[in-house]
C-alpha positions as CSV (number, residue, x, y, z in Angstrom):
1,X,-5.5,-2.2,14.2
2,X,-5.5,1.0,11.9
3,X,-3.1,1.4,9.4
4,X,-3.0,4.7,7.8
5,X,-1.4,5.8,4.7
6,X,-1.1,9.5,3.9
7,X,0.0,10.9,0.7
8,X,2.9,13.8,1.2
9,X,5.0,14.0,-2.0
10,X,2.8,13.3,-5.6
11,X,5.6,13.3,-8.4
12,X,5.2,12.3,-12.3
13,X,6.1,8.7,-11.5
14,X,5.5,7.8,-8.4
15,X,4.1,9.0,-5.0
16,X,5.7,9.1,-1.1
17,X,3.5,8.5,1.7
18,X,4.2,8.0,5.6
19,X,2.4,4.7,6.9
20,X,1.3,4.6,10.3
21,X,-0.2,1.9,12.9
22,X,-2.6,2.9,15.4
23,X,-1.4,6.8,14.5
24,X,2.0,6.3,15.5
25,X,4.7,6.5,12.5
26,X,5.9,3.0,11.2
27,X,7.6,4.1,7.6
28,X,7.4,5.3,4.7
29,X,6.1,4.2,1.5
30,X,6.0,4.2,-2.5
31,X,3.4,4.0,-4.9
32,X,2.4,4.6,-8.4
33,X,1.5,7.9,-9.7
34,X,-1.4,9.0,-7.6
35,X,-4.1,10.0,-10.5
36,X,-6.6,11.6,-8.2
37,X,-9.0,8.5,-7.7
38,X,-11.3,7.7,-4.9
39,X,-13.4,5.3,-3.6
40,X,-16.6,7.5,-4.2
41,X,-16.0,7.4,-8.1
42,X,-17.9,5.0,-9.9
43,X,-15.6,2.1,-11.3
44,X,-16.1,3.4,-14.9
45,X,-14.5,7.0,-13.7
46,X,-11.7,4.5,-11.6
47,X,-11.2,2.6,-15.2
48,X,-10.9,6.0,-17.2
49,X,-8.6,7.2,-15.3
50,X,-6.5,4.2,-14.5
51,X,-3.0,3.1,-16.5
52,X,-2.6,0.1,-15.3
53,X,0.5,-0.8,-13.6
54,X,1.1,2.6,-13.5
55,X,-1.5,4.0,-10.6
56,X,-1.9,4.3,-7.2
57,X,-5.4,2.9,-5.9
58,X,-8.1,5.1,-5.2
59,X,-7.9,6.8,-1.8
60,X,-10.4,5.4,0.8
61,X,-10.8,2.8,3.7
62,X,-9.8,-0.8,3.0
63,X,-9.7,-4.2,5.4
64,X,-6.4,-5.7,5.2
65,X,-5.7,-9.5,5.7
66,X,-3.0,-11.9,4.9
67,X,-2.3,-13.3,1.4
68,X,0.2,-16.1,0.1
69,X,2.4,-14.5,-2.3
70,X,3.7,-17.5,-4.6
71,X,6.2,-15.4,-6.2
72,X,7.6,-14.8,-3.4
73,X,7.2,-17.9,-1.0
74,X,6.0,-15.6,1.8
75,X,3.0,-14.0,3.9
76,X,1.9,-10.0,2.9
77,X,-0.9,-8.1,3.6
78,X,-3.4,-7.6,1.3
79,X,-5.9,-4.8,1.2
80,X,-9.6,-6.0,0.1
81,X,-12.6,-4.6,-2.2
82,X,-10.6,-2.3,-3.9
83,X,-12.2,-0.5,-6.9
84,X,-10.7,-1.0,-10.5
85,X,-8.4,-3.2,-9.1
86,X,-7.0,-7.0,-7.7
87,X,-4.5,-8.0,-5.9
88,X,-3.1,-5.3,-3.6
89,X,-0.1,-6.0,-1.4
90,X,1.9,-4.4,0.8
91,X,5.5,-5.3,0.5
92,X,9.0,-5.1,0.0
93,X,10.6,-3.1,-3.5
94,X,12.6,-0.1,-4.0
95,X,11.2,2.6,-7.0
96,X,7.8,2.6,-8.4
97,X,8.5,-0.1,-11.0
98,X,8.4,-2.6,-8.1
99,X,5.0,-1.4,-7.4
100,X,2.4,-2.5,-10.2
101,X,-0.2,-0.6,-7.7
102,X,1.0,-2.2,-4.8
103,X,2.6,-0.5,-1.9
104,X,5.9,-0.7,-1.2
105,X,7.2,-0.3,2.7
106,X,11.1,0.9,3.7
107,X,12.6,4.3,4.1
108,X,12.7,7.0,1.8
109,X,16.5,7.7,2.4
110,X,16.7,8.5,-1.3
111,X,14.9,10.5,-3.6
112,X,12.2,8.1,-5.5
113,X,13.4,4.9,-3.7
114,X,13.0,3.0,-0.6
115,X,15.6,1.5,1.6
116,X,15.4,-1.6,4.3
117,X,12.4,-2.2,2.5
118,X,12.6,-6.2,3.3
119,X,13.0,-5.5,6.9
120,X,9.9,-3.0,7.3
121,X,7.6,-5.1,5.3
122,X,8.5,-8.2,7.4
123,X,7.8,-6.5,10.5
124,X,5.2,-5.1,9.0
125,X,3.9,-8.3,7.9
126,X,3.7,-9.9,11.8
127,X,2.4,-6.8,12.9
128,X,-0.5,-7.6,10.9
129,X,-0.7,-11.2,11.1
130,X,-0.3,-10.6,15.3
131,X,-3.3,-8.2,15.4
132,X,-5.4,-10.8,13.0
133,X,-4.8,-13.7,15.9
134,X,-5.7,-11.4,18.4
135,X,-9.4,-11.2,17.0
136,X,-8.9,-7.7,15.6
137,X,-10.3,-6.0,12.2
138,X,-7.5,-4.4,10.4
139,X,-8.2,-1.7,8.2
140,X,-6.0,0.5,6.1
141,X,-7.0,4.4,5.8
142,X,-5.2,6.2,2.7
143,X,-5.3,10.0,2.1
């Protein structure tokens, strides 16, 4: 399975994106301000340029898997061997202060915030964990 996250509206505190599963639209989403990194910058350029809680993760190809969130008593997907930074998720939240680098899945019905976010990131969520049982490598592409 190919998720793939591209980048369409890059404001002072947060950034828009349109998610996509095996190229066919899914949602939108909501990160952090996007600071321009990528996964060909070394991790001392990624750390110089990083605030944390406060930036998007650098663009690039990621595996996804499944990850426990405690806080949360629930399943997410987690991207993997991200540069500069730990514990990625995908989930449920509203503005960019719900982010902390994370992306958040709903609709961007308002300006800066997400809508039916819980719903999208549960289906999301088995959407992932579906194509996992099935044997396949999910990957996340973000541009």
């Amino acid at each position: 399975m190919e998720l793939e996250l591209k980048r369409i509206a890059r404001k002072e505190r947060y950034t828009i994106g349109r998610l996509s599963v095996d190229g066919t639209y899914f949602c939108d989403t909501l990160e952090d301000t996007d600071r321009g990194l990528s996964d060909s910058m070394t991790l001392e350029e990624v750390k110089a340029r990083k605030v944390f809680s406060q930036t998007a993760i650098p663009t690039g190809t990621y595996t996804v898997g499944i990850h426990y969130w405690v806080k949360h008593r629930r399943n997410v997907p987690i991207l993997n061997g991200v540069k500069g930074f730990s514990g990625i998720l995908i989930h449920a939240g509203c503005t960019h202060e719900d982010t902390m680098g994370c992306i958040l899945v709903g609709r961007n019905s308002e300006v800066g915030r997400l809508t039916n976010s819980y719903s999208v990131s549960k289906a999301l969520t088995s959407l992932v964990r579906a194509a996992m049982v099935k044997g396949e490598k999910v990957t996340i592409k973000i541009s």
